[in-house]
C-alpha positions in Angstrom: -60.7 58.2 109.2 -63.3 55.7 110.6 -62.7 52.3 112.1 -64.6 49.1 112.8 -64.6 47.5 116.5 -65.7 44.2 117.0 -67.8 44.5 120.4 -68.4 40.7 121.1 -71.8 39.1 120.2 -71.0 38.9 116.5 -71.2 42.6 116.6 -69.2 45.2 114.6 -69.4 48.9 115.5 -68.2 52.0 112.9 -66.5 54.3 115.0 -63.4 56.3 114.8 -59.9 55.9 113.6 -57.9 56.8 116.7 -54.5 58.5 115.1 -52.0 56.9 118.1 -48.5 59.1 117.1 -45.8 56.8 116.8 -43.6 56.0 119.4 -39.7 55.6 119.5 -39.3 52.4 116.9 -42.7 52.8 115.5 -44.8 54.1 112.5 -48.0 55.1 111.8 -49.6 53.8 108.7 -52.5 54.5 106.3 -54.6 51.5 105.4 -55.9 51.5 102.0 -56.8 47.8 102.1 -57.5 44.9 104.6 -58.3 41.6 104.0 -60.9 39.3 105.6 -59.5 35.9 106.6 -60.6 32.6 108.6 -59.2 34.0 112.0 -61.4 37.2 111.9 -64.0 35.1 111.1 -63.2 33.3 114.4 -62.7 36.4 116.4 -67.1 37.7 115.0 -67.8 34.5 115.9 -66.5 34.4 119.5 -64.1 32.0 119.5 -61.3 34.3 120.4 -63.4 36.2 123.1 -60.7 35.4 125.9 -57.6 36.7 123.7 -59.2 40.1 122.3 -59.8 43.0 124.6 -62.7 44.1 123.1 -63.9 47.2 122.0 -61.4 46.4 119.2 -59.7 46.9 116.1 -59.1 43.7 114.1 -57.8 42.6 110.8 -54.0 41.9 109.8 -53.7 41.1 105.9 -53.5 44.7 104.9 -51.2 47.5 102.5 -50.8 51.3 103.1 -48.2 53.4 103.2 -46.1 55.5 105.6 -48.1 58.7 107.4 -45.5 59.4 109.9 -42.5 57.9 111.5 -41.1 58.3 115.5 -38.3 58.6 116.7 -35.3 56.1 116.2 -36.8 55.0 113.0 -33.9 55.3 110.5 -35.1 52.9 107.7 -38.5 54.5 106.7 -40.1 57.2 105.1 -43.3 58.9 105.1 -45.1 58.0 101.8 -43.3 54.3 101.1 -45.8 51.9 100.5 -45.7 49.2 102.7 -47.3 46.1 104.1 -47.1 44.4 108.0 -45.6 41.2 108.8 -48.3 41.3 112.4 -46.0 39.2 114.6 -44.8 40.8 117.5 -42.3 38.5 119.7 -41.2 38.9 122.7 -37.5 38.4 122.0 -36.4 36.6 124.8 -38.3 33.0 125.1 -36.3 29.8 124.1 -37.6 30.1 120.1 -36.6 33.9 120.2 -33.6 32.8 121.2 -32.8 29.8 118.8 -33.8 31.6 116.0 -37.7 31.0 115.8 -39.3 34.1 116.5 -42.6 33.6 114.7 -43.2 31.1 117.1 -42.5 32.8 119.9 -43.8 31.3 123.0 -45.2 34.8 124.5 -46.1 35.9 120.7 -48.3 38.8 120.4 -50.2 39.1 116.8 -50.8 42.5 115.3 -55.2 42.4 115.3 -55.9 39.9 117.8 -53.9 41.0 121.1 -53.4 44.5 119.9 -55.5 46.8 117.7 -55.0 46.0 113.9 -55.9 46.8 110.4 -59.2 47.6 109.7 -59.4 51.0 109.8 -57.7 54.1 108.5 -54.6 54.5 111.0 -52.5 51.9 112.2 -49.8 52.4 114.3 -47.0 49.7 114.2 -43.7 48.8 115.3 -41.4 49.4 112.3 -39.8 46.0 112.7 -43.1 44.3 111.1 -42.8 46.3 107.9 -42.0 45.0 104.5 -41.6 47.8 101.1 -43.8 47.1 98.1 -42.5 47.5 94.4 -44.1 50.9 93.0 -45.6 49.1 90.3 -47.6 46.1 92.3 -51.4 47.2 92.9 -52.6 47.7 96.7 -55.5 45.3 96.7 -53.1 42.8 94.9 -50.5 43.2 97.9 -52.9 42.7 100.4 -52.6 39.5 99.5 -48.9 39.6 100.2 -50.0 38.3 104.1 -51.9 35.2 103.2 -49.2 34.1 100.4 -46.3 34.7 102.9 -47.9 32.1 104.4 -48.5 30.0 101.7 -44.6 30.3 100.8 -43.7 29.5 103.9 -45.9 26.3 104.2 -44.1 25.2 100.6 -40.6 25.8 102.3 -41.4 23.5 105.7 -42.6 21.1 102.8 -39.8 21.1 101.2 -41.2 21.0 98.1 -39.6 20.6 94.6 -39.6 20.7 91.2 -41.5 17.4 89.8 -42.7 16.1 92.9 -46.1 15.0 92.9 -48.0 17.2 95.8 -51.6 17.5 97.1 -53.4 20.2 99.0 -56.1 19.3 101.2 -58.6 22.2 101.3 -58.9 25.0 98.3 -59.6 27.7 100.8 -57.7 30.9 99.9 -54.4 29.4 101.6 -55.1 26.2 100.0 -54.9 27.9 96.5 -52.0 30.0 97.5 -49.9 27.1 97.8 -51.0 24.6 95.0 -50.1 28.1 93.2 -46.6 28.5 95.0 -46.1 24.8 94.7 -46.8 24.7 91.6 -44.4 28.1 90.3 -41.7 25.7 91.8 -42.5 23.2 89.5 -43.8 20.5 91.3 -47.2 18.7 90.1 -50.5 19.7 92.2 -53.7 18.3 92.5 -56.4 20.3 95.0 -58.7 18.4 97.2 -61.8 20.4 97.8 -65.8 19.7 98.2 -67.3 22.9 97.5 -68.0 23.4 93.7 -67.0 26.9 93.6 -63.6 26.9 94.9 -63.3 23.7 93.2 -63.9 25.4 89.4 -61.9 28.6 90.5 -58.8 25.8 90.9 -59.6 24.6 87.9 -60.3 28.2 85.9 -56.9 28.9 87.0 -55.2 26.1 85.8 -54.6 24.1 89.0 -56.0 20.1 88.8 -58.7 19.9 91.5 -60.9 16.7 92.5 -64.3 16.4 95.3 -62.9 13.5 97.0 -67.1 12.9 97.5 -67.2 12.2 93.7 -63.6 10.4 93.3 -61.8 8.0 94.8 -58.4 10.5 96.1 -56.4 7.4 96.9 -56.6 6.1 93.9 -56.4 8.9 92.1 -52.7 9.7 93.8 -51.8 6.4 93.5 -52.5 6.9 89.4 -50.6 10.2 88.9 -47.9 9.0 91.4 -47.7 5.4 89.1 -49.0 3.8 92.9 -46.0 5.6 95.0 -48.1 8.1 96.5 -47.2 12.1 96.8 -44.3 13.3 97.9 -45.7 15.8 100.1 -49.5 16.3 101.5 -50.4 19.4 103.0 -53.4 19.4 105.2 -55.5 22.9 105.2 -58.7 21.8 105.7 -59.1 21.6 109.6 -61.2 18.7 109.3 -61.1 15.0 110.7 -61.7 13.6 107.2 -58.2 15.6 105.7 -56.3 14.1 109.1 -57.7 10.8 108.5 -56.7 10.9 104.3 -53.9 12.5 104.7 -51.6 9.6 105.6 -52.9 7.4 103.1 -51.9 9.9 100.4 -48.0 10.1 100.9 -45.6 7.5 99.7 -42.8 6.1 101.7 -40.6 8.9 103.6 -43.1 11.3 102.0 -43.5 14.7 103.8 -47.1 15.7 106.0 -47.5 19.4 106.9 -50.2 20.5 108.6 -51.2 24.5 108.0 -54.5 24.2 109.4 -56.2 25.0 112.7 -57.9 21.6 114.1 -61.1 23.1 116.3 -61.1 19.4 117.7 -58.3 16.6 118.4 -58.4 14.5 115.4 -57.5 11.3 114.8 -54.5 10.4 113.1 -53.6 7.2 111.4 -50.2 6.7 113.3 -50.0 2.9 112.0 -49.2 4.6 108.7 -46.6 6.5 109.9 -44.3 3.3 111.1 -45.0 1.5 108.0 -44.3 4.2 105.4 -41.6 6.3 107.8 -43.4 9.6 106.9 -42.5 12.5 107.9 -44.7 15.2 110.0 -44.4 18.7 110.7 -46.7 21.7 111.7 -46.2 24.8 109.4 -47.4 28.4 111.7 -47.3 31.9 109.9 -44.5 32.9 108.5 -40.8 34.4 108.5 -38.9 37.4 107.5 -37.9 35.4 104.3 -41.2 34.4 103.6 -42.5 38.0 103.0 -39.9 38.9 100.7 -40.2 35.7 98.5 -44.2 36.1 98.9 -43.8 40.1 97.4 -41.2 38.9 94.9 -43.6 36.6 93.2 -46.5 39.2 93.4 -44.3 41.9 91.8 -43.5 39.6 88.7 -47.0 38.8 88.7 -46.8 35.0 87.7 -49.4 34.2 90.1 -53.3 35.1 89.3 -53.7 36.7 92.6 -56.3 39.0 91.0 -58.8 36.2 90.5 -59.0 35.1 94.2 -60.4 38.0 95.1 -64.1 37.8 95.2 -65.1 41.5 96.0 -63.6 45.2 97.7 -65.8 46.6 100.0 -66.1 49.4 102.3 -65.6 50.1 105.8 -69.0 50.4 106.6 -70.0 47.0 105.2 -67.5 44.8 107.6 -70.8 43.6 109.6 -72.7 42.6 106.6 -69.3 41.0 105.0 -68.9 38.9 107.7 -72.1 37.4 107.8 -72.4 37.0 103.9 -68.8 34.8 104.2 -70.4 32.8 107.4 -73.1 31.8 105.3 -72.0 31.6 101.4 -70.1 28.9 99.9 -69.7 31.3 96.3 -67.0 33.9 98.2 -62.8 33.4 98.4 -61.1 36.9 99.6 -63.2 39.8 100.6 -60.8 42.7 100.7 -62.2 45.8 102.7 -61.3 49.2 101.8 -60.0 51.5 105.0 -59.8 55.2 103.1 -63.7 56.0 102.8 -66.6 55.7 105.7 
């Protein structure tokens, strides 16, 4: 089994798999499949140099199955296919102890401060692992991650059936929840500039606009009859979706902000007085939000097929991170663990 270690510099080495045997409360996986998302992106890029010990083993959106199981662990068995909620809490900080562990103030996440998915053995604790129906593909459910996510961005929104909702950004997350949003019921439309996620919104039957080409006030205000949406969420990490994003929302309407802001922006807080909106910040995910996330991927009523964009190898993680660096016609690069 080989394995890919980031070694800083925007450099990825090929190198072995290291089989840790699990310890008491712990499991070691097989990775079949691992995908690339915005924060390993980050990490190649050397944004994350002070949080990873490096020579290491990133990667966290991933499914496998069971290779072996230590001791203590009751609830598992070698062979059941499986994917990993990476959130590791401490269990004793303030929000560990009200009930909000995923936002644990000493959190550790699975791939960044420990060794994660991209490579052929992963040992985890068995507390992160969720089951996968027998019938619901492997590449498919390692899309499970990003759409737990997504679900549990929808439930801090609040969202529900018939409410008029936009997404800011059609990144993979952004997509995920127009698509979750709009299973609930509620009525989308997608903000986006680039052209190709813009006509993959739109080949999968989600209403998207380039608010370069169109005016995305006024084109709320129309399909609102001049309310405004009932909930905005904000994924595109960029001073132009803080700055639009209070205009967008009617009065009382709900503001959640999924994205990562690289700088402070600057937020319209006027707007906020004046329309008594509602703000709240939306970070991974929760027990909950896995199961509802594999739920809807088992009944397959979400095209999760068509975001994504290619499977690769191990071997190719270098060139894969470059090509999604510098292309604007890729969404979800899945890499596959099992060969060299």
């Amino acid at each position: 089994m080989k394995a890919a270690y980031y070694q800083g510099n925007r450099t990825i080495k090929i190198g072995e798999s290291i089989q840790r045997p699990p310890g008491p409360n712990e499991v070691r996986l097989k990775v079949a499949y691992c995908g690339v998302c915005g924060t390993d992106l980050h990490i190649f890029k050397g944004d994350m140099d002070k949080r990873v010990t490096m020579p290491q083993v990133v990667g966290h959106e991933m499914a496998g199955e069971i290779a072996e199981v230590g001791t203590n662990v009751k609830s598992w068995s070698v062979g059941e296919r499986v994917v990993v909620r990476p959130l590791d809490p401490c269990g004793n900080c303030p929000a560990c102890r009200a009930g909000y562990a995923h936002v644990c103030y000493n959190l550790k996440f699975l791939g960044i401060d420990t060794p994660g998915a991209f490579q052929g053995s992963w040992t985890v604790p068995a507390h992160t692992l969720h089951r996968l129906p027998p019938a619901l593909p492997l590449d498919q459910a390692a899309l499970i991650e990003p759409l737990a996510v997504a679900c549990h961005d929808v439930r801090r929104g609040e969202v529900q059936s018939g409410e008029e909702v936009v997404v800011i950004g059609g990144g993979p997350i952004g997509l995920l929840i127009a698509m979750v949003a709009a299973h609930i019921g509620a009525r989308v439309l997608i903000s986006e500039l680039n052209p190709f996620r813009l006509n993959l919104a739109r080949e999968i039957g989600l209403e998207a606009i380039n608010p370069q080409e169109a005016d995305l006030a006024a084109w709320v205000g129309k399909r609102s009859g001049g309310a405004g949406a009932d909930v905005v969420f904000e994924v595109s990490g960029s001073a132009a979706g803080a700055a639009t994003m209070t205009q967008l929302a009617r009065a009382r309407g709900r503001i959640v902000i999924v994205a990562i802001f690289a700088e402070l922006p600057k937020v319209d807080l006027f707007r906020f007085f004046w329309r008594e909106l509602h703000l709240c910040g939306a970070r991974v995910y929760e027990p909950e939000d896995f199961e509802k996330a594999i739920a809807l991927a088992a009944i397959g009523v979400l095209p999760l097929g068509r975001l994504i964009s290619d499977r690769r190898p191990l071997a190719d993680l270098q060139r894969v991170f470059e090509q999604i660096e510098g292309s604007t016609d890729l969404m979800k690069v899945l890499i596959d663990t099992r060969g060299e």
